[in-house]
Structures are given as C-alpha cells and as structure tokens.
VMD Tcl script that draws the C-alpha trace (Angstrom):
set ca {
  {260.42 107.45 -7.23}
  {256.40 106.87 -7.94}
  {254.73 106.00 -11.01}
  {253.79 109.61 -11.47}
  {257.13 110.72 -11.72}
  {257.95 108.05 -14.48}
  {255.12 108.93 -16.36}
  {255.88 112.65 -16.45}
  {259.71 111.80 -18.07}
  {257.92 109.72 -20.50}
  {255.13 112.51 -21.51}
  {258.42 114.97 -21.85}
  {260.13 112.28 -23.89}
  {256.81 111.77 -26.20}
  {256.66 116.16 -26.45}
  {260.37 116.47 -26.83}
  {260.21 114.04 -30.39}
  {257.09 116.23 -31.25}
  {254.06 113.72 -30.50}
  {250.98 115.67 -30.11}
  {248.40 112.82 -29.37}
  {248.57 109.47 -27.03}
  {246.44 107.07 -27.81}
  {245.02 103.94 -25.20}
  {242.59 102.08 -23.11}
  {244.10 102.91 -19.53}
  {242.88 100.83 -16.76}
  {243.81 102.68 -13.17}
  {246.47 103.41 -11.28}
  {250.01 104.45 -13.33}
  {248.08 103.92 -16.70}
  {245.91 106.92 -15.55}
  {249.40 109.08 -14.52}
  {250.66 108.23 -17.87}
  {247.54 110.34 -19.62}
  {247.82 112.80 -16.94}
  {251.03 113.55 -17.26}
  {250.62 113.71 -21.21}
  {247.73 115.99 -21.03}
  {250.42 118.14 -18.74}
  {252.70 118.19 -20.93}
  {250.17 119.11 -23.91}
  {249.57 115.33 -25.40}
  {245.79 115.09 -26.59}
  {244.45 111.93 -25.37}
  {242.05 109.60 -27.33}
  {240.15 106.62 -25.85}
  {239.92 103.94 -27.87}
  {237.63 100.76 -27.81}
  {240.11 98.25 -28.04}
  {244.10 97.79 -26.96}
  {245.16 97.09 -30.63}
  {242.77 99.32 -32.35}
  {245.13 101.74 -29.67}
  {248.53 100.66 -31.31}
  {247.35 100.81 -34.80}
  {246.59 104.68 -34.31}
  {249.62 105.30 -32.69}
  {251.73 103.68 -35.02}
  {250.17 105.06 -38.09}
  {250.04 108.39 -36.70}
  {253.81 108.24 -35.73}
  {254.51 107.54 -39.21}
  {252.13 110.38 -40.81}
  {253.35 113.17 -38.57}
  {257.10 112.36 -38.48}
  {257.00 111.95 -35.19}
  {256.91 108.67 -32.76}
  {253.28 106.78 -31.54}
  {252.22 107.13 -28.39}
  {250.09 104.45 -26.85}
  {248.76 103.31 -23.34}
  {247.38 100.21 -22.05}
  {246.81 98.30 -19.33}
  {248.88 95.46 -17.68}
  {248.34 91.72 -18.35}
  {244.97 91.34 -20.34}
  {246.09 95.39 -22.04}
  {249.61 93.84 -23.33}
  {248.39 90.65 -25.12}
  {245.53 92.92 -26.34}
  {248.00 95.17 -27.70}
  {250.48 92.74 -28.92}
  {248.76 92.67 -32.42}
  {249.51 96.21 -32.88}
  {252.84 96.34 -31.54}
  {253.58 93.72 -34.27}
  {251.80 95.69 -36.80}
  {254.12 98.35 -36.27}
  {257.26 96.28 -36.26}
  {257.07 95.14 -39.55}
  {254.98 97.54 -41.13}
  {257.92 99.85 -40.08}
  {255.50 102.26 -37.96}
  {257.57 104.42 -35.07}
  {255.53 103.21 -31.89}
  {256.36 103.36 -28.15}
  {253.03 101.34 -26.71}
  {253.47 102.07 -22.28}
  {252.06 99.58 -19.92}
  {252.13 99.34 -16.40}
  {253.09 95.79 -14.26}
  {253.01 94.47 -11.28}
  {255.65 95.76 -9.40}
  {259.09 93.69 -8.77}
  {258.95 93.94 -4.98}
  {255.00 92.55 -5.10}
  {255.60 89.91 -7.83}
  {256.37 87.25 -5.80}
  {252.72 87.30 -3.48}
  {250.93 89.05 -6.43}
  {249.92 86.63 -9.33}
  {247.20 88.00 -10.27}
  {247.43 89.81 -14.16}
  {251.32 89.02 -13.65}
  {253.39 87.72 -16.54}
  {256.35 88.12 -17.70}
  {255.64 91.29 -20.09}
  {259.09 91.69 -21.39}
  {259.58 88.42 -22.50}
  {256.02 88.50 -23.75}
  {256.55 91.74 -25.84}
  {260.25 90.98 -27.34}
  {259.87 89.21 -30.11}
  {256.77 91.63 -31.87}
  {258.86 94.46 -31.16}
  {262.23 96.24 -31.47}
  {262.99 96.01 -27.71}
  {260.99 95.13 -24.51}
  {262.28 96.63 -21.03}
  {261.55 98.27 -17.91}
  {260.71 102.49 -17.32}
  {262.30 102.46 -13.92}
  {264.51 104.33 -11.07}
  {267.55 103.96 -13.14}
  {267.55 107.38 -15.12}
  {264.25 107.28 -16.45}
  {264.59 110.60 -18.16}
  {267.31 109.08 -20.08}
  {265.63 105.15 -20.52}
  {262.13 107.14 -22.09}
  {264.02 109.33 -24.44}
  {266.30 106.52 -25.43}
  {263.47 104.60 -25.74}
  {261.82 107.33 -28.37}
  {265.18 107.55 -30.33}
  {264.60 103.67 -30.70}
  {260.91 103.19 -31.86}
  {262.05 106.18 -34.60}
  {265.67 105.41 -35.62}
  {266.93 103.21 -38.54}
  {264.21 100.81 -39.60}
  {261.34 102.28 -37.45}
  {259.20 99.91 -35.47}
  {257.36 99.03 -32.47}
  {258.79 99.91 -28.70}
  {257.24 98.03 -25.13}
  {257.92 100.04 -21.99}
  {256.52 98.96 -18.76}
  {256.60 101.28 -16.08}
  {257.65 99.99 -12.66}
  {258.60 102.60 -10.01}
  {260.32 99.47 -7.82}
  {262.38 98.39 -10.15}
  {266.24 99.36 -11.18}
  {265.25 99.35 -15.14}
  {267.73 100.37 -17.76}
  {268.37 101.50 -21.16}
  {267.24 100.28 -24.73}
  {269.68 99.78 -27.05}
  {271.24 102.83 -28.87}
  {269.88 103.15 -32.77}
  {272.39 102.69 -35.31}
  {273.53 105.58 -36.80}
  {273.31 104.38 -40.16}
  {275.84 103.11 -42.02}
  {278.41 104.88 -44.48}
  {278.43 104.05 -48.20}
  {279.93 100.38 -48.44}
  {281.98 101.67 -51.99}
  {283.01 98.40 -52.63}
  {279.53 96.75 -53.16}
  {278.36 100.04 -54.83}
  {281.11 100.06 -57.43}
  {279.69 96.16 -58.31}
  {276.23 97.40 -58.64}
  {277.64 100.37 -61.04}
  {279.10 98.06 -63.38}
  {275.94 96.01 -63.39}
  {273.62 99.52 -64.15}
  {276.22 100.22 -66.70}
  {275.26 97.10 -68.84}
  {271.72 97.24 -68.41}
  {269.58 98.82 -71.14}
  {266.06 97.38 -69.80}
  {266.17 98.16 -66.45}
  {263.07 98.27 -64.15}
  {262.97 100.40 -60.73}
  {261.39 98.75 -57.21}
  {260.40 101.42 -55.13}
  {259.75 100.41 -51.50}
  {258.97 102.20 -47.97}
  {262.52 103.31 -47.03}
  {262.71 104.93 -50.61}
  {259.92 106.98 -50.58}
  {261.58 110.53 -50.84}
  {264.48 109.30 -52.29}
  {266.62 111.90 -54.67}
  {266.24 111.16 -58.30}
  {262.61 109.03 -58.38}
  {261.54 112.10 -60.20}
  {264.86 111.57 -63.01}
  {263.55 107.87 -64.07}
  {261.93 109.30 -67.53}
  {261.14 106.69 -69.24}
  {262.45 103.83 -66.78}
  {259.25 101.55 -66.13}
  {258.81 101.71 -61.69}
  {256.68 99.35 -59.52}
  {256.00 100.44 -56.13}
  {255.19 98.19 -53.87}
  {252.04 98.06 -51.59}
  {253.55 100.70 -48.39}
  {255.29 102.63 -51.18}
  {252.29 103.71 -53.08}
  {252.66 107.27 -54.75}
  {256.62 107.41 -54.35}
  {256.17 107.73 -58.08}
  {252.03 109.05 -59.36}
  {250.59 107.45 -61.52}
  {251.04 109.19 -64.59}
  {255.08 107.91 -64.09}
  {254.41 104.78 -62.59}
  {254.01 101.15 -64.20}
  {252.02 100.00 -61.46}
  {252.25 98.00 -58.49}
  {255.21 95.28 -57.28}
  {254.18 92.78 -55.28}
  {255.88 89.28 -55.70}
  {252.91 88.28 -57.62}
  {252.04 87.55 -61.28}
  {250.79 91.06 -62.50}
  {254.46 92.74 -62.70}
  {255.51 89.07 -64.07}
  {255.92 90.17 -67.99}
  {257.87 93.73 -67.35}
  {260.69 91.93 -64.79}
  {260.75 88.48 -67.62}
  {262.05 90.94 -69.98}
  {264.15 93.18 -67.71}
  {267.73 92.66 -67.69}
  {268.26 94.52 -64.61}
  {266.55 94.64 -61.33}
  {267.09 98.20 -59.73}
  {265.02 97.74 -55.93}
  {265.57 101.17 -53.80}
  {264.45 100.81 -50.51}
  {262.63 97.80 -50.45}
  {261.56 95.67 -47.81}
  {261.68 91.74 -48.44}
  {258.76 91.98 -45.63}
  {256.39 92.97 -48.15}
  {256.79 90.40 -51.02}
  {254.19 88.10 -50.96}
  {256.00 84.40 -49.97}
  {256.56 83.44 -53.76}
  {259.91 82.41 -55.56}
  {261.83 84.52 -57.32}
  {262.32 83.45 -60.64}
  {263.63 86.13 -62.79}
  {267.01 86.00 -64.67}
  {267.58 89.58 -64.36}
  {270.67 90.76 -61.89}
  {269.09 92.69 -58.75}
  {270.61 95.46 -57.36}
  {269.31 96.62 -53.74}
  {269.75 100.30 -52.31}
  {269.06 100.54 -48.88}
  {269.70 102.89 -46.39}
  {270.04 100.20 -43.61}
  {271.40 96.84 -43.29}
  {268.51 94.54 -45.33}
  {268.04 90.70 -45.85}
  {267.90 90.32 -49.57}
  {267.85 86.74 -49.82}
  {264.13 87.01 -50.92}
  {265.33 88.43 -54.36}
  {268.19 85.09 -54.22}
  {271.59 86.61 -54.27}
  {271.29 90.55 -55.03}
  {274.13 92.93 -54.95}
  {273.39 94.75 -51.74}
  {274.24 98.66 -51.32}
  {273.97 99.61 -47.79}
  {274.28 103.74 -47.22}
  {272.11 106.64 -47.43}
  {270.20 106.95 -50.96}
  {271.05 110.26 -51.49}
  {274.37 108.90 -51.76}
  {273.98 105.88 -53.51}
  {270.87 106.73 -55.94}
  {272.07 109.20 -57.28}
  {275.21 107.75 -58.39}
  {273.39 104.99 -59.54}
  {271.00 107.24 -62.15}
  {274.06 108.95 -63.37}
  {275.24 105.66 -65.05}
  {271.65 104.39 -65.98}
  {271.16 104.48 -70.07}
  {268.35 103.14 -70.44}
  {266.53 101.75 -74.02}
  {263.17 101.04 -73.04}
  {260.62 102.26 -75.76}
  {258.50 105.56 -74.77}
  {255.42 104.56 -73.03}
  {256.61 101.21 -71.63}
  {255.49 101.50 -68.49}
  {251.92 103.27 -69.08}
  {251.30 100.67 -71.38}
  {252.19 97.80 -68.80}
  {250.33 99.68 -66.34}
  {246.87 99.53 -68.90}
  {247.93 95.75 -69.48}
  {247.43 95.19 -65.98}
  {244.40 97.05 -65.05}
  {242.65 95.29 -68.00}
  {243.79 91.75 -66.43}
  {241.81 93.06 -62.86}
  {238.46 93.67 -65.02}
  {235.72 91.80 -63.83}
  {233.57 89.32 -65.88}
  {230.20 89.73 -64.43}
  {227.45 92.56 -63.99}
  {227.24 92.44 -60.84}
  {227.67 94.97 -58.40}
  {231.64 94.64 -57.91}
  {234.51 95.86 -55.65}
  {235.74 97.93 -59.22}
  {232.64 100.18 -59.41}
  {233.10 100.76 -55.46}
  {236.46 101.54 -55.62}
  {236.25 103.17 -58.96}
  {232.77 105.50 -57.67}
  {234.82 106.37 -53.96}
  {238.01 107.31 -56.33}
  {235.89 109.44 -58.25}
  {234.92 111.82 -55.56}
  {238.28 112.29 -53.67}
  {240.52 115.12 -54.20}
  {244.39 114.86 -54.00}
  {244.11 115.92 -50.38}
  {242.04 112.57 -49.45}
  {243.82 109.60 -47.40}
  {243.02 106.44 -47.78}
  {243.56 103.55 -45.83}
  {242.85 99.60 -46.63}
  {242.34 96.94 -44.87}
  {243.60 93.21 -45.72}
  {241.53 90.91 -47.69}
  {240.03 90.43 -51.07}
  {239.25 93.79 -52.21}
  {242.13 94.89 -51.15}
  {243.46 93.34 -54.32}
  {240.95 95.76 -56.30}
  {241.78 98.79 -54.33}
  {245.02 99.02 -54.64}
  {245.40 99.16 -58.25}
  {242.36 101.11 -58.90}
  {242.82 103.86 -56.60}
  {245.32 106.64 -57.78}
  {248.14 107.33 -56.31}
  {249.17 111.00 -56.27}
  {251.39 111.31 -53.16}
  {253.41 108.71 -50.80}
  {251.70 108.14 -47.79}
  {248.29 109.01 -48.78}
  {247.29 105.21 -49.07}
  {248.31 103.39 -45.91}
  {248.04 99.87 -45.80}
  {249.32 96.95 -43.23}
  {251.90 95.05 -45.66}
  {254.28 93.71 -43.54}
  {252.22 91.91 -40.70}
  {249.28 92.08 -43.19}
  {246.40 92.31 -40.53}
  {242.73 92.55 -40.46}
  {241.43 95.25 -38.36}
  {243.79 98.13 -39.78}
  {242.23 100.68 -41.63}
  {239.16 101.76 -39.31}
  {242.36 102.57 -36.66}
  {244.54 104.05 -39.27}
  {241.75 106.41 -40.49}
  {240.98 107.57 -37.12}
  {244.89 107.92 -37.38}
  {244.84 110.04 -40.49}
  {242.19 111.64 -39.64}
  {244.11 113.31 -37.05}
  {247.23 113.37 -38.32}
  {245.80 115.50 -41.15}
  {242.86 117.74 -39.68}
  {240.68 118.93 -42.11}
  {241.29 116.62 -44.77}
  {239.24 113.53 -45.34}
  {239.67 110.03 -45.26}
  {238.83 107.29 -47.11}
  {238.43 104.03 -45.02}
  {238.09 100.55 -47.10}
  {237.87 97.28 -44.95}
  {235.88 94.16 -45.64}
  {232.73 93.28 -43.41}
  {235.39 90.45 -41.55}
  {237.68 93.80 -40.75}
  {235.12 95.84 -39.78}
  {233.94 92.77 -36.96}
  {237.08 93.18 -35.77}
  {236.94 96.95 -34.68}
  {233.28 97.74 -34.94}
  {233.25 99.77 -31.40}
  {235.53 102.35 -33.13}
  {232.72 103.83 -35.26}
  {232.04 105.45 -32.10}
  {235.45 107.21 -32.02}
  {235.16 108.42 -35.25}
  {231.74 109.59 -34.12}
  {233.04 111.14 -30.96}
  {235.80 112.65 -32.65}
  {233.48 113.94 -35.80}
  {236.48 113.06 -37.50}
  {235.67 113.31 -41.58}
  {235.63 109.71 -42.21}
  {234.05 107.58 -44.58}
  {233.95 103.78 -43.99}
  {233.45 101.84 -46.54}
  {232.28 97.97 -46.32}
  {232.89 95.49 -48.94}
  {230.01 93.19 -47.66}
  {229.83 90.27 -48.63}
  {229.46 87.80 -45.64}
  {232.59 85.94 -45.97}
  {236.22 86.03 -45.87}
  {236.55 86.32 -49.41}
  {240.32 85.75 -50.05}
  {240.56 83.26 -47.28}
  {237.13 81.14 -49.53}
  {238.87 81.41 -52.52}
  {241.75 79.38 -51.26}
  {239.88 77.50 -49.05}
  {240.51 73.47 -50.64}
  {238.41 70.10 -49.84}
  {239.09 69.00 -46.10}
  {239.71 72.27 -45.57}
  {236.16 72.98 -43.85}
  {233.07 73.85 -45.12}
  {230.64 77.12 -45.55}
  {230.89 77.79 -42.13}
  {235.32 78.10 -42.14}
  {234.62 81.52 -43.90}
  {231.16 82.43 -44.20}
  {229.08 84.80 -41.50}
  {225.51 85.65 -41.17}
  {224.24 88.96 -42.55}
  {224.88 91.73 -40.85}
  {223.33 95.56 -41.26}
  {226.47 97.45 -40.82}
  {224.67 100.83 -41.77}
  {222.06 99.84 -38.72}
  {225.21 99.38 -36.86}
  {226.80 102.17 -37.65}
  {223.49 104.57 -36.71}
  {222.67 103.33 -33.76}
  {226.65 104.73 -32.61}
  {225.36 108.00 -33.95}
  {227.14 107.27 -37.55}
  {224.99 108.26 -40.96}
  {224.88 105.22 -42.87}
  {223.91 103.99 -45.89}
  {223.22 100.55 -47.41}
  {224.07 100.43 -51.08}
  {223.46 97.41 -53.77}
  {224.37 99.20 -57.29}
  {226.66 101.61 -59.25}
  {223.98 104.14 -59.33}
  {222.62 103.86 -55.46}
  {226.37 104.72 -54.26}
  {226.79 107.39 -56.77}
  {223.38 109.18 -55.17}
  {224.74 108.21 -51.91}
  {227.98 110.11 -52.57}
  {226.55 113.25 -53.99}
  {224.52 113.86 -51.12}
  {227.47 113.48 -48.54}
  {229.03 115.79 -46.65}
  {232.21 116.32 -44.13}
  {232.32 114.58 -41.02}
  {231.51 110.65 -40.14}
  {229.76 108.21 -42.79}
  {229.23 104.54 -43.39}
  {228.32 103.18 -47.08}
  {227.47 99.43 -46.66}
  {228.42 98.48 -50.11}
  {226.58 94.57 -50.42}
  {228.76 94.01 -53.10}
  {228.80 90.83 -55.45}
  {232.02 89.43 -54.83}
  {232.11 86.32 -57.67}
  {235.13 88.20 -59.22}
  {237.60 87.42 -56.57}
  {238.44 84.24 -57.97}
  {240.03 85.61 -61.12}
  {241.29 88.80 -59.21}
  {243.60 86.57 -57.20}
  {244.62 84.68 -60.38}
  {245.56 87.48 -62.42}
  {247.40 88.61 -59.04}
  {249.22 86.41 -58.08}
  {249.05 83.54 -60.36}
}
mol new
graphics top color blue
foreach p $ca { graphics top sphere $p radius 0.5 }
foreach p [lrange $ca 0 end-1] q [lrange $ca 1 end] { graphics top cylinder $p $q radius 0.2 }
display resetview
C-alpha cells in the first residue's frame, strides 16, 4: 500500500458524493498525491493562501453544492492551521472532509519532527478524527464522506498513513422515526395556541409547509436567512432583544429546525410553551424545557400546521419587521454601515450571494440586506469566526459560476485573509469585497469596559485596503460617502473588485443595544 494508492480511494470517494473542487495548501509528498489523484479523478484544485482560509471554502462549498468539502493540508503546522476551519464547519453544520498527511506509525518513534498526535488534536473540532490506512481504505474514505454529510453535517479529519492498520468512522445515524408520543404533546400544545410565532433554523430550511404560515409572524435565524423572503418574514431571531416584543406576547413558541448553536448566550425568558421540530436528536435546554419532536419534518410539520389556528391580526409580522428596522436607524450623518449595506443591496439581483463576516456591521447587514432565497446569505453562526466571508465568497463564487457575490467583512476580517484577494484575482471570480473600515474591532470596543485595556486592545493603524487590493491585481476603490459608492457602483463591472468603504462607525453603540439589549 503507498500513499498514492490511498489518495486515489479518497479522490473516488470525494467524485462518487459528487465534489467537483478540492481545496488546500499541500506541502510535498502524499499531500501532492492527494491533488493528483483528484485532478485524475476530475476534482478541480484551488490553492489557497492559508490552511483555514482552505477549510472555510470547502466547507461552504460542500454545503452550496449538496455535496461534501474537500480540503488538503499539510501535516503538523497544516492541521493546527486548519483547525479553525474544521471547527467552523462543525458547528456551522458545513459537510467537510479536510485530508492531511502524518508522519508515518513505523517512523514515529525516531521522527519528531512536525509529529503530534493529529487525531487527538483534531477530535474535539470535528465529528470524528482517524486514520486513511491499509485497512480497507476504499471503504474508511467513503465512510468517511457518508459522515462529514449525514445527520447534522459537520467537519471530518482524515490523515493518510500508508503504514498504518487505520479503520472506519463511525456509521451516520439514519435518522430517527417520528417519536409519536412527544409529537402528540406538542399537538395539544399547537391546538391551544392562538398567537403562535414560527423559529425557522438551518435544518428547516426546505421544510414542507413554511410557505402555509399566512399570517403566522416567522423569525429566521442568522444561517436560516431566506427560508421564508422577506415579504413573509417578521425578521430575524437571534436570542437578542429585537424579536423581544413579538415572543413577550406569543403564547406559543413553534422552533423548526433550530440549532441552540446559534442563539446568542442570553437567558430565555419568555412564558410562552416551546415546541422544537427537529429532524435529529437536538439539545433544547437553551429554550429551558421545550417539548422536543425528533423525526423528519415532512412528517412532523406538517401535522403540526394542520392543527395551527392561528388569531394574529393581518400584517403582524410586516409590521414587527418595520418596528425593528426603525430601532437599527442610525442617529448621525455620517457615512454609516446602513447606506453601505443599503447602496450594495441596491444593485444586486436575486441571483447575488452574499456572504458576512463576524463583527459589528454584521449587525447592520443582516437585517438590511433582503433575503429572497435560503442560502444566498452565508454567514459563520455557530463558531462565529472572523476571517469567513472572503473564503466563503471564493466558495460561492464557485459553487455558483456566473453569478456574483457579495463579500462584507470588517477591515479586522479582511487582516485575517488578505492573501486571498489574490485567489479571487487568479480565479477572476465575480467578487466584490466590501470593507467596513474603520480601524478597530468595533463590536469587540463597544464592550470593551475599564481595566479592560486601552486604545490599543482594539484599535489598528490605517490601512489602504484598495492600495492593497491593486497591487494583487484587484480594482479597488476607496469610498468616504453615500454618493462616492453609488458612482463607484455604477461604473462596476463582472469580475474582482474591492470598495474600501471608511465608514463612520459611531452608530455601533446603539446598534448593539437595540440588538441585543
């Protein structure tokens, strides 16, 4: 057995599930079978700058294409660089299977250089850790596939080790049948309620009968965005203060398929009775004691909505929706995160993708941008990381050639994952970055308390990110007003762009307030 032969039942695994692209930074030796063997078996490779830059495109275009992330690294220093993505796609629920090589088992013990212990490394940021070795390795990569994709998807390690016995992930779990019992509790509760209001979350999306909810006010939460548009939606649910007034007077809770790993860490403190439909088993204890229905939706929704009577007023949940864009207006005159977000919006057609990174205007975005289709705003929710949405657009951008996307990060974001301007630019993928620049770490200065630090916890130097961005072959623009990024826009065309929005960020502060209390 050699490393070339592993690496050739893992490409056939990757095409068998469908996965047209692997993503990585290899670094000799079995990394470089692994992407010759993909290219074999008709994988497209992409070089990225950076190890979790590499995950984050796998995993997002996993999730975008149906299919499962492919991604290659480098042992040792290529792991740990990774691990942040592998973790991303864990709990951001992302089907990834990230491939590393090791040192071999029957050199470990005069070899110490680059050795650790990878598995044990790897484990907890992902769904399982093990070894791509002799022991049926056709059957240990596909298994290993069915994993990263089945039930709750997530995040996959595989280290490739042609001296080594290996052996199988676990199975995934079939799913579970209808538990009748629980879902004849939640019936009765549905049956009394006459305010109810719907949680939509990321296993949901899809679900039959989110289209039947006329007149039933529905949140989606963050990774759930455009399970319901906008014209049928009451906004956004995230654990926070905007969504406070429609659940105070709710007397029923209905939350399909969502995720407790979304919620922001707040208490729950509404009276209402929640019911939870999920297709998988789910820790509730987030929401405090929920009835829990565990089955397939299309089982369980369904014969939830048939017993929903609902008494809600027309127009509940439009006006809710107005209530709480009106709390997110900004005081000033300055040049703000709303006229970026609201002058990008402007210009993109239903077919655009956009994807956000974490931080303050993220807070802005999410509201403000509309919402037409699920899975055309992808966001990191779960492990909430900096350094997502350049990867994810490069992500997109593939997963959805021809269309364009719409990338949003902060300037701390953008530090993270500057060097992958150039793969846009090498790619002349249609992508247009967009930098909320305002020298800081916003969100993280707005809680920032006394003996906490000072200026220089959260505040960087200026940088010219459309200077950057040119000199890696990028067009870029630096804008300071409404009217210089309108002019900016109109003159744009397909492929790779930078706007350097130096934006005026004082209206953060109340932002987060009206957010999340």
């Amino acid at each position: 057995m050699t490393a070339r032969s592993l690496a050739v039942h893992l490409a056939r695994a990757w095409r068998a599930a469908g996965t047209p692209v692997l993503f990585g930074v290899p670094g000799g030796g079995a990394n470089l079978d692994v992407v010759g063997a993909a290219e074999d078996e008709g994988l497209r490779f992409v070089l990225a700058h950076d190890e979790t830059a590499a995950a984050i495109m796998a995993g997002a275009h996993g999730l975008l294409t149906g299919t499962v992330g492919a991604a290659v690294v480098t042992r040792g220093p290529g792991v740990t660089a990774a691990a942040t993505g592998l973790a991303q796609a864990t709990l951001d629920r992302s089907p990834l299977v990230l491939v590393s090589d090791t040192v071999p088992r029957q050199a470990a013990a005069r070899v110490a250089h680059q050795r650790l212990d990878q598995e044990a490394t790897t484990r907890p940021l992902a769904k399982w850790s093990g070894t791509l070795g002799t022991r049926d390795p056709g059957a240990v990569a596909a298994a290993a596939v069915a994993l990263a994709r089945g039930g709750t998807p997530g995040g996959v390690h595989l280290q490739l080790d042609a001296t080594a016995d290996g052996g199988p992930p676990p199975a995934p779990d079939p799913g579970p049948d209808p538990d009748e019992e629980a879902l004849r509790r939640a019936l009765a509760l549905v049956r009394r309620a006459r305010h109810p209001v719907v949680l939509v979350g990321p296993a949901g999306v899809g679900a039959p009968g989110l289209e039947q909810l006329d007149g039933v006010p529905v949140l989606c939460t963050y990774q759930a965005t455009g399970a319901v548009p906008d014209e049928a939606s009451a906004g956004l649910f995230t654990g926070g203060a905007l969504e406070r007034p429609l659940l105070e007077v709710a007397d029923l809770v209905l939350a399909v398929g969502v995720d407790p790993v979304e919620p922001i860490p707040s208490a729950w403190s509404h009276a209402a009775p929640v019911v939870m439909l999920h297709p998988e088993p789910v820790d509730g204890r987030w929401f405090g004691e929920p009835e829990i229905v565990v089955g397939p939706l299309a089982r369980t929704l369904p014969a939830v909505l048939e017993v929903l009577d609902h008494r809600w007023a027309p127009g509940t949940g439009a006006e809710h929706r107005r209530r709480t864009l009106a709390a997110l207006e900004p005081a000033g005159a300055g040049f703000s995160p709303h006229d970026v977000v609201r002058a990008v919006a402007g210009r993109a057609g239903p077919a655009t993708t956009l994807t956000v990174d974490a931080g303050a205007h993220m807070l802005v975005a999410m509201p403000l941008w509309p919402a037409r289709a699920p899975r055309r705003v992808l966001i990191s929710n779960g492990l909430a990381t900096m350094g997502f949405a350049l990867p994810a657009a490069v992500a997109a951008a593939l997963a959805r050639p021809g269309e364009p996307v719409v990338c949003f990060v902060g300037d701390g974001g953008l530090g993270m994952t500057l060097a992958e301007l150039e793969t846009v630019v090498r790619l002349d993928l249609d992508v247009t970055v967009v930098v909320f620049d305002d020298a800081a770490l916003s969100l993280i200065e707005i809680k920032q308390t006394a003996g906490q630090g000072a200026a220089g916890a959260v505040r960087y130097g200026a940088i010219d990110f459309a200077a950057v961005a040119r000199a890696m072959g990028m067009p870029a623009d630096v804008v300071t007003s409404r009217p210089e990024l309108d002019a900016v826009l109109a003159r744009a065309g397909r492929g790779p762009r930078l706007v350097d929005a130096r934006i005026d960020p004082g209206c953060y502060p109340a932002v987060l307030a009206a957010t999340r209390g």
